[in-house]
C-alpha positions as CSV (number, residue, x, y, z in Angstrom):
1,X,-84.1,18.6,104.1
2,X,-83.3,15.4,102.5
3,X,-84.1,12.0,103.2
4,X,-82.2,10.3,106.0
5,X,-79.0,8.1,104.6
6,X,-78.5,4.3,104.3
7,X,-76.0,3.3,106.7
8,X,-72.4,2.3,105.4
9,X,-72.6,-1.4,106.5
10,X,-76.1,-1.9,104.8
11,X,-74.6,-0.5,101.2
12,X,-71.3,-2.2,101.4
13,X,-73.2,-5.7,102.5
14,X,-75.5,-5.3,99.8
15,X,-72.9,-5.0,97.3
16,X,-71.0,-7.6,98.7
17,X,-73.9,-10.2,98.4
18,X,-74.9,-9.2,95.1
19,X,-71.6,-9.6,93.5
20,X,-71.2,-13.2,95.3
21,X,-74.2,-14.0,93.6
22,X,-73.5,-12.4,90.6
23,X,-75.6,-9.7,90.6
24,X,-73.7,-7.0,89.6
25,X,-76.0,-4.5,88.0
26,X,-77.0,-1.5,90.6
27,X,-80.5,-1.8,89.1
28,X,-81.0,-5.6,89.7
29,X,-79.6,-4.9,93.3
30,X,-82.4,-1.8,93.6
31,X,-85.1,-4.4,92.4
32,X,-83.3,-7.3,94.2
33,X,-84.7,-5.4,97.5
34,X,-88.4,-5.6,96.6
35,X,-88.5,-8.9,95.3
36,X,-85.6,-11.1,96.4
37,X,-86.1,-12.3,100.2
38,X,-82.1,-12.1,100.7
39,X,-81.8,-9.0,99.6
40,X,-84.8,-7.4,101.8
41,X,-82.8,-8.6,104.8
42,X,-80.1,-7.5,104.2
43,X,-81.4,-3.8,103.5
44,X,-83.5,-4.1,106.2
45,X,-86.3,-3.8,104.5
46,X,-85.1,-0.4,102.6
47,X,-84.7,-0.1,99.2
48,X,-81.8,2.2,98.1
49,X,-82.1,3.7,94.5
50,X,-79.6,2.1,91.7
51,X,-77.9,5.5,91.6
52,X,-77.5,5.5,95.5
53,X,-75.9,2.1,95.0
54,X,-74.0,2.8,92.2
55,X,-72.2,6.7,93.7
56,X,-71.5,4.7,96.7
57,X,-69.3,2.0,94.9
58,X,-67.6,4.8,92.9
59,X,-66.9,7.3,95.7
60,X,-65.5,4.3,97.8
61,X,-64.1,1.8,95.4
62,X,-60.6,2.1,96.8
63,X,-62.3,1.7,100.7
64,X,-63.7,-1.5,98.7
65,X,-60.7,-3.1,97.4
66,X,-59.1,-3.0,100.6
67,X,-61.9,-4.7,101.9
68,X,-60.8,-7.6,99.7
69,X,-57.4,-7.4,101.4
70,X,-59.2,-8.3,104.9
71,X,-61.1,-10.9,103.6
72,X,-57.9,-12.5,102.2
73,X,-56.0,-12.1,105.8
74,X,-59.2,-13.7,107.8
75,X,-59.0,-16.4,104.6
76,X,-55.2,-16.9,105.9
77,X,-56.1,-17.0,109.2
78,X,-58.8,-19.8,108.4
79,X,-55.6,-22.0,106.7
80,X,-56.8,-21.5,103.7
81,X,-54.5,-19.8,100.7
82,X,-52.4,-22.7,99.4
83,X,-49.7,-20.7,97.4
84,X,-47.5,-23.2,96.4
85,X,-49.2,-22.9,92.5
86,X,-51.3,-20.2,91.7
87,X,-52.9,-19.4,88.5
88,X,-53.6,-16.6,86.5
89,X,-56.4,-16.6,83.8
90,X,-59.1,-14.2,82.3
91,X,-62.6,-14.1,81.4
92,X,-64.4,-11.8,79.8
93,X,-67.8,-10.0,81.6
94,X,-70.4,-8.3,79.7
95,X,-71.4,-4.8,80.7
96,X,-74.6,-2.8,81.2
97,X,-74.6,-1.5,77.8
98,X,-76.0,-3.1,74.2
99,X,-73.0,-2.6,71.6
100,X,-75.8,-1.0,69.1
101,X,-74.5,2.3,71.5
102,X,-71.2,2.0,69.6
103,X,-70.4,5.2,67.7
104,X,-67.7,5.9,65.8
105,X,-66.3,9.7,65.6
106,X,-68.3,10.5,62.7
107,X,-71.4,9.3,64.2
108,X,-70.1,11.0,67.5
109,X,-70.0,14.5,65.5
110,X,-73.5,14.0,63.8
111,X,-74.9,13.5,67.1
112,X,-73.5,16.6,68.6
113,X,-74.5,18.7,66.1
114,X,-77.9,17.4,66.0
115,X,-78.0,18.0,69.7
116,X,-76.6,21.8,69.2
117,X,-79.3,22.0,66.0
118,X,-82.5,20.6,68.2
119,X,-81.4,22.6,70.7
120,X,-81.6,25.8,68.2
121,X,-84.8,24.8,66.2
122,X,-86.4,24.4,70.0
123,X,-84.9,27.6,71.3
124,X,-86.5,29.5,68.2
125,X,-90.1,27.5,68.7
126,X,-90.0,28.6,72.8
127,X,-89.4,31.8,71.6
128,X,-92.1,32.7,69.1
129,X,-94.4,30.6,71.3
130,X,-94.0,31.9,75.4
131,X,-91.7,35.0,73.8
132,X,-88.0,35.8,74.5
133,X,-88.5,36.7,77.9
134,X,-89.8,33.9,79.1
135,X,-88.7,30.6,79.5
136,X,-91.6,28.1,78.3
137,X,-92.2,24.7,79.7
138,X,-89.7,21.9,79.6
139,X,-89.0,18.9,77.4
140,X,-91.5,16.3,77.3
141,X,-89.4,13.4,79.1
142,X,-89.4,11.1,75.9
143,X,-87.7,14.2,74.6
144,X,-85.5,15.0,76.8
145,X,-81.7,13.8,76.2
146,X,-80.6,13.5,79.9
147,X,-78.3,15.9,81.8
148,X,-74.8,14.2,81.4
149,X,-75.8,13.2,77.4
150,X,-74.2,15.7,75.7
151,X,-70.6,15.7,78.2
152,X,-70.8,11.7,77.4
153,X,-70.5,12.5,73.9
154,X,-68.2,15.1,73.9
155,X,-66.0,12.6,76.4
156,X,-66.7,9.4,74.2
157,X,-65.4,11.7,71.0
158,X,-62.5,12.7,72.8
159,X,-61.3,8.9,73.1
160,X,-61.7,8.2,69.8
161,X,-59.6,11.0,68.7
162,X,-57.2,9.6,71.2
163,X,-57.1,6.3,69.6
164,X,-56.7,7.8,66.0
165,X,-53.7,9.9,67.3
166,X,-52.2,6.8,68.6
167,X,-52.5,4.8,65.7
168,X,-51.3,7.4,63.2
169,X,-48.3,7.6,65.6
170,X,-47.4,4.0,65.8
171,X,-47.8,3.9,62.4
172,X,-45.2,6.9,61.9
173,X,-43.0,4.9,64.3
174,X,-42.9,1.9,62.4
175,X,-42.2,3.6,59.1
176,X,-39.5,5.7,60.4
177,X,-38.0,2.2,61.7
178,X,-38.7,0.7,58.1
179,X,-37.0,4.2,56.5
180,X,-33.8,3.7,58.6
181,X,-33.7,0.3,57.7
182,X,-33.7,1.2,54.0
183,X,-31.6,3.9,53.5
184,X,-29.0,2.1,55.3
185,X,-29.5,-1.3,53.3
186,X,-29.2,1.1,49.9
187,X,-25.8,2.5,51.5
188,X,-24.7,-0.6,52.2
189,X,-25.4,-2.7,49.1
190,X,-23.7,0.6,47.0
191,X,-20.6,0.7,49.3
192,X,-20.4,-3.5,48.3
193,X,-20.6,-2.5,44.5
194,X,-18.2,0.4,45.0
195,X,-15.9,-2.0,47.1
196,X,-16.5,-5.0,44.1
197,X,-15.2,-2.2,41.8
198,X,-11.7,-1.9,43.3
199,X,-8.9,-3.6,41.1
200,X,-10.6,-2.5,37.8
201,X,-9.3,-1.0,34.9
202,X,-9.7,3.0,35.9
203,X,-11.4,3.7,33.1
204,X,-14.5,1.7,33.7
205,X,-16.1,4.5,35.4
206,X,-19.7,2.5,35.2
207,X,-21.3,-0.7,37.5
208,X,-22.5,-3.3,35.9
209,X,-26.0,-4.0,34.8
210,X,-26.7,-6.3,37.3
211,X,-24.9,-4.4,40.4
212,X,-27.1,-1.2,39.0
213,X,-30.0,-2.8,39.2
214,X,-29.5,-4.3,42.7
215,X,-28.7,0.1,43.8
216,X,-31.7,1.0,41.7
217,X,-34.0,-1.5,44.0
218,X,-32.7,-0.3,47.1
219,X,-33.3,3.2,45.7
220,X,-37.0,2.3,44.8
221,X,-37.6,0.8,48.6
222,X,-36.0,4.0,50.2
223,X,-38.4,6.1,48.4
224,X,-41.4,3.8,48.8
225,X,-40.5,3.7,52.4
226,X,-40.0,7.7,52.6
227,X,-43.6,7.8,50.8
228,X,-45.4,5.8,53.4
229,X,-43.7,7.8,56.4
230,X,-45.4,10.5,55.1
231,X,-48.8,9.5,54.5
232,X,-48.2,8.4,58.1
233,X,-47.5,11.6,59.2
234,X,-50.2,13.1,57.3
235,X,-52.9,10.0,59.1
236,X,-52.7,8.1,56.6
237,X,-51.1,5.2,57.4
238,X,-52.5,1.2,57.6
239,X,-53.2,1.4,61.2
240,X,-54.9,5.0,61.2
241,X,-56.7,4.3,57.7
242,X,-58.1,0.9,59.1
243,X,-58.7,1.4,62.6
244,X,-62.7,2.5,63.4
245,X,-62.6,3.0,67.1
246,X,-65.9,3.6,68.6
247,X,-67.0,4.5,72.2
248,X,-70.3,3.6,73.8
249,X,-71.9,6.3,75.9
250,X,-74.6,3.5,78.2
251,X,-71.1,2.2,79.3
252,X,-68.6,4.5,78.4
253,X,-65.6,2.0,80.0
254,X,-66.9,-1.1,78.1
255,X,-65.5,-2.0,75.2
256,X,-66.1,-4.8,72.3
257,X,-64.3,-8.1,72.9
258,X,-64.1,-11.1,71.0
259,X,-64.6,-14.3,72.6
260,X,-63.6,-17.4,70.9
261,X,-66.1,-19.2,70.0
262,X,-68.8,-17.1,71.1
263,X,-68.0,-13.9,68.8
264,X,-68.2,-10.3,70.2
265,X,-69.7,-8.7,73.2
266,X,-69.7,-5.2,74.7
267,X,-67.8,-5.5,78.0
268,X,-64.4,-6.0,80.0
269,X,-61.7,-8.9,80.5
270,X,-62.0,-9.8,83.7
271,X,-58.8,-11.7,85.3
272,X,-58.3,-13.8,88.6
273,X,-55.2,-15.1,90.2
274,X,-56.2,-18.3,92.7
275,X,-54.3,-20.7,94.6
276,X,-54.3,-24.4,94.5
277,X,-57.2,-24.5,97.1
278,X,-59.0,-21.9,94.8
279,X,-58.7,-19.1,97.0
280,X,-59.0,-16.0,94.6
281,X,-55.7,-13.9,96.0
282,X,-55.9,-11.1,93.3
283,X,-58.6,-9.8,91.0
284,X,-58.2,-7.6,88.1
285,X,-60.3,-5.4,85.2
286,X,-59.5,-4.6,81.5
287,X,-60.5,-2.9,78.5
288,X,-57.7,-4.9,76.5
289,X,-59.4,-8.5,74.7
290,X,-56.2,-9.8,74.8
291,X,-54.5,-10.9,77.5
292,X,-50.7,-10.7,76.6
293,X,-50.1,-7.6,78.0
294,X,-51.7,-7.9,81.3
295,X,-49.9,-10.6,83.3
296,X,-47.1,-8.3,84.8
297,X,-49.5,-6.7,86.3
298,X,-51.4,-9.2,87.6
299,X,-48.4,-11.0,88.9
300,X,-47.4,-7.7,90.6
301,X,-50.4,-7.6,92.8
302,X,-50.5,-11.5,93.3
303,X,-47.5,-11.1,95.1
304,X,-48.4,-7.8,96.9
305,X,-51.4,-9.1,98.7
306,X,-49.8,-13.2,99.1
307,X,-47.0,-10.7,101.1
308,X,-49.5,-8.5,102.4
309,X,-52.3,-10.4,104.1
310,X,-51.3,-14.1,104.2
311,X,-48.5,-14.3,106.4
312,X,-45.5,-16.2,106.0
313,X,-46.7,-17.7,102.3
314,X,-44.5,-17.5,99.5
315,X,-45.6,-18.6,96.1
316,X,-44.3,-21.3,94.9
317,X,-44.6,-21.3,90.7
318,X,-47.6,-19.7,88.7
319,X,-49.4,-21.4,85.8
320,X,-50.5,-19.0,82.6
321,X,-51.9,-20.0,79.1
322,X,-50.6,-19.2,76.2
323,X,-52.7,-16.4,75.5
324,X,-49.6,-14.3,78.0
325,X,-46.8,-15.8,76.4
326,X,-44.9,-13.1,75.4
327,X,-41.3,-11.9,76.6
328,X,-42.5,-9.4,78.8
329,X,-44.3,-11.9,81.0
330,X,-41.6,-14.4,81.0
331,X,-38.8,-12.0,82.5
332,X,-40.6,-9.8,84.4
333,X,-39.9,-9.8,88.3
334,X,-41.2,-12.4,90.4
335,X,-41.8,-15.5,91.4
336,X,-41.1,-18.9,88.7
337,X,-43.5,-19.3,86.4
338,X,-44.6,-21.8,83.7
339,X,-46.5,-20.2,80.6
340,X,-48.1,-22.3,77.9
341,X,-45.9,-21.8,74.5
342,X,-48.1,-23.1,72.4
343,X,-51.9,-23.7,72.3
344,X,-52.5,-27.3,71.8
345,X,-49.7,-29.5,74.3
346,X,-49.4,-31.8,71.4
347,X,-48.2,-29.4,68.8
348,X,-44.7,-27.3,68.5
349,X,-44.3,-24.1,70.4
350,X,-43.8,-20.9,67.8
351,X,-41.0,-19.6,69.9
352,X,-40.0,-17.7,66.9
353,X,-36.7,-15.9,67.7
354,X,-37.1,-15.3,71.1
355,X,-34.6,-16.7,73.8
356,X,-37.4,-16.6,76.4
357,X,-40.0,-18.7,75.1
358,X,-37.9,-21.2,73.5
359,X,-36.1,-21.8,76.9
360,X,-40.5,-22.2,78.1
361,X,-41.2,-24.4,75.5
362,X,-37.7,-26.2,76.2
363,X,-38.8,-26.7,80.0
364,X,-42.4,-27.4,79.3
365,X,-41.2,-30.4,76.5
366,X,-42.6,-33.9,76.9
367,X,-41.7,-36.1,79.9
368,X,-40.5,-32.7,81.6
369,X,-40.7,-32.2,85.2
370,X,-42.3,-29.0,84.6
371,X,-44.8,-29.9,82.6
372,X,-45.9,-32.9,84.3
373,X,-46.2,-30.4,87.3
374,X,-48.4,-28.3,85.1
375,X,-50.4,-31.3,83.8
376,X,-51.0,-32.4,87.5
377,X,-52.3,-28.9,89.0
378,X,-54.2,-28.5,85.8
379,X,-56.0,-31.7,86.5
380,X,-56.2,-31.0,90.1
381,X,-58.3,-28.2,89.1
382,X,-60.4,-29.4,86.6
383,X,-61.1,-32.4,89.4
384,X,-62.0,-29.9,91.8
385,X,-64.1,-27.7,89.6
């Protein structure tokens, strides 16, 4: 029989405590019980194992988010949860894992098939030494790979040919577009120099040098165009020939990030949506560095759990920096919002083309309402802080 098991309420509480204290790492917590005074209380004086810790957070993680959920109603009940402004920002959180365990796919294959070759040269040394029929003694442990190893690899190389794929499509996509776009600009600018040609004598049966030179141009960029929608079929193109996507196999999830002014580290992008009393309403995880694509979705559960477990609050506007400012995230569904346009407040928005973020960077303009709202919550926060 096996040992006895930790109770429920003693994982979850250790969990809970570690992560408010920023201990996040299942083998800190495990240590955290033998030497950290807190901690031994809290387990009662047990110490569960980092992977005890760890299968319970991934068997109940969605048991655990919902536990977030109470703690925002008995927050709401408290009167806290201010929702009139809530903002929505990111950070990014380094994982368990060093990025030197960044492979690429070639790297990937040359450690599976040195795996599949030790494993032979090893096979062939048991059997001339214990014989065929027996099976030999074991791997020294500084030896031995680790039972999941090999399936890590084979999942991490899976990704990256994944991520290949995806580039070489998006690269056909964008050459088809650029195709389209070329063959009909050559059928347009001939049907102007056959249309300039109407009225003329009927025997000049030839353009002019200059009108067949324009044609021949247009010819040249349909067949440079239908060139590189081939080589992007083929895997070829910019995004497939540049892009080195590697996978780690400590921390398969992680990925690398840049952080400005910091460089790179091997991690997620963490995000946070919190209310103007700094109550954190909605939490969120990502593998993306950037955060343009993510603020739909973190609006989304913003308003799902304001709805859910704070009764009778409605958010008011929420506040986003420029790094979401993309059309997406300004006419999505949901509540007003006010999204930086620009980086620096003293310097014109690139609003480009886009009807959205001009009419942002119209309503966040100098002496604005709007922006002096902004300004105000901003330095509310900062006060706070």
């Amino acid at each position: 029989m096996g040992r006895e098991a930790f109770d429920p309420g003693l994982l979850t509480a250790l969990l809970i405590y570690g992560y408010c204290q920023g201990v996040r790492s299942s083998r800190q917590i495990e240590r955290a019980c033998v030497t950290d005074v807190a901690f031994r209380v809290i387990a009662a004086q047990q110490q569960p194992d980092h992977t005890t810790v760890a299968r319970f957070r991934q068997r109940h993680a969605a048991a655990l988010a919902d536990l977030f959920g109470q703690v925002l109603a008995m927050c709401g009940r408290a009167g806290l949860g201010r929702v009139g402004i809530v903002a929505i920002d990111g950070t990014k959180i380094a994982g368990q894992a060093s990025p030197r365990k960044n492979y690429t796919g070639n790297t990937l294959r040359r450690l599976a098939a040195d795996i599949i070759d030790d494993a032979a040269a090893i096979d062939a040394a048991e059997d001339a030494e214990f014989g065929s029929d027996r099976s030999g003694d074991e791997l020294p442990q500084d030896l031995r790979p680790g039972p999941d190893r090999a399936a890590r690899i084979r999942h991490a190389l899976a990704e990256v040919e994944a991520e290949k794929a995806a580039a070489a499509a998006e690269d056909t996509a964008v050459a088809e577009r650029k195709l389209a776009r070329a063959r009909k600009a050559a059928a347009r600018e001939r049907d102007v120099q056959l249309r300039r040609r109407e009225g003329r004598r009927p025997r000049v049966d030839r353009m002019r040098l200059d009108e067949q030179v324009k044609v021949a141009a247009r010819r040249r960029q349909v067949a440079a165009t239908e060139q590189e929608l081939a080589q992007a079929k083929d895997g070829q193109g910019r995004r497939a020939r540049t892009a080195r996507p590697v996978r780690n196999i400590s921390d398969p999830d992680s990925h690398v990030m840049f952080v400005r002014g910091k460089g790179y580290l091997q991690g997620y992008n963490g995000q946070l949506a919190v209310s103007d009393d700094h109550l954190i309403v909605a939490t969120g995880i990502s593998t993306d560095s950037n955060d343009m694509l993510l603020f739909p979705g973190m609006l989304d559960q913003t308003v799902a759990n304001v709805t859910a477990h704070l009764d009778g609050a409605e958010i008011g506007v929420v506040l986003a920096d420029a790094g979401y400012c993309t059309h997406e995230a300004l006419t999505c569904p949901g509540p007003d919002r006010l999204i930086a346009t620009g980086r620096q407040p003293d310097q014109p928005a690139q609003t480009g083309k886009d009807p959205a973020i001009a009419a942002m960077a119209r309503r966040l303009a100098e002496s604005s309402p709007d922006r002096a709202t902004a300004q105000a919550a901003a330095s509310h926060r900062r006060t706070r802080d």
